[in-house]
C-alpha positions, 0 to 999 in steps of 0.5 A: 545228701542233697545239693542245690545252687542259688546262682554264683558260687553259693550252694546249699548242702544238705547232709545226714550227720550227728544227732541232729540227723542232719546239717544245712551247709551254705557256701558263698552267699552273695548280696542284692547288688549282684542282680539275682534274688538273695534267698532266705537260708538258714545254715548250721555251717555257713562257709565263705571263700573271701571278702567280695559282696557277691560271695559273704553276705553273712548277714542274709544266713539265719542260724538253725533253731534246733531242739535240742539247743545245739549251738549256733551256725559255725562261720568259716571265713578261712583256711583251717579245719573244722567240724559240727555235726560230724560234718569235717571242714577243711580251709585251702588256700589258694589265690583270685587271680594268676599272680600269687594274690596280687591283683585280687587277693586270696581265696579259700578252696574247701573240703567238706566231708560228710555221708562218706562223701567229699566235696571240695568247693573252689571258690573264686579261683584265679590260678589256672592249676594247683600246685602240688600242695594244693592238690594233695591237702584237696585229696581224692574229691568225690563232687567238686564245685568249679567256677567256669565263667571266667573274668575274676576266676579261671574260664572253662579252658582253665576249668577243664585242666583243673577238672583233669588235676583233681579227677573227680567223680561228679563236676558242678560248673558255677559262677557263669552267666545267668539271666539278671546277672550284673556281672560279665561272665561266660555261659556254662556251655563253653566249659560244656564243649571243653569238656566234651559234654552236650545235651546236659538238661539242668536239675534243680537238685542233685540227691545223692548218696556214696553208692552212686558214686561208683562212676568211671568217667567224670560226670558234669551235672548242671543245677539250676538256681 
């Protein structure tokens, strides 16, 4: 499997599964209004968290063209589960702010499953823990994406409780601020001293397969856009 980050909250996941030997998953993509550069993708299932610009720019996903005539990408634009490729969705809600959705709406945290390894994006989390509910349909979580940045969502103090809750194997902040971004939000570092990390040198990628995961500790991985 391997996992790259467009910036915000959109990632790029690509796995090994069914016939076609492998699935493009792309989460969150966001608009040009955002100041970062929208990249070309492609996907086979194209996830989205909720309806704000800078996380549903559908029309910027192509579908892939493959061989064999394999039906078009799978849009998920909400709670549920689903699969393609053998590749096993699942939709959570969950709300954009602290008040059960009243200030920003609601949100859908996923669940991919996938290579015998589970990620769990948060999307635009607003609630600073999970309920019980939440957290036992999320499960035992493998590589969870969390945003860190706080002004819209959780910010790293609320981050690293939820980090504690879900006790992942791998944590990949997002949604924190970059160079051109319009939106104000918190540098990674600050989540970084939360959690006790320094020194973490970014990584434009992150391969990996279900034998590296055999990690006591939780491990922070920073990706570059």
């Amino acid at each position: 499997m391997q996992i790259t980050w467009k910036g915000q909250s959109c990632f790029e996941i690509n796995a090994s599964s069914g016939k076609n030997n492998g699935t493009a998953i792309i989460i969150d993509p966001f608009g040009e209004d955002l100041g970062l550069r929208v990249p070309k993708m492609e996907a086979d299932i194209l996830l989205v968290t909720h309806s704000h610009p800078d996380h549903d720019n559908i029309k910027a996903i192509n579908p892939i063209k493959h061989s064999d005539g394999e039906p078009g990408m799978l849009i998920i634009t909400g709670p549920g589960e689903y699969e393609k490729n053998g590749v096993f969705v699942q939709g959570v809600p969950s709300f954009h702010d602290n008040k059960q959705g009243k200030e920003r709406g609601k949100n859908t945290c996923y669940v991919i499953d996938a290579e015998d390894i589970r990620i769990c994006h948060l999307g635009d989390l607003g609630q600073g823990e999970l309920t019980d509910e939440q957290l036992k349909e999320i499960g035992d979580v493998d590589i969870l994406m969390i945003p860190v940045g706080g002004g819209p969502t959780i910010d790293a103090s609320d981050a690293s409780k939820i980090v504690n809750q879900i006790e992942p194997r791998i944590v990949i902040p997002m949604h924190y601020d970059l160079p051109k971004l319009k939106a104000k939000l918190e540098d990674v570092e600050k989540f970084l001293k939360v959690m006790g990390k320094k020194g973490i040198q970014p990584q434009a990628k992150l391969s990996i397969k279900e034998k590296d995961l055999a990690k006591e500790e939780t491990e922070v991985v920073v990706l570059q856009p």
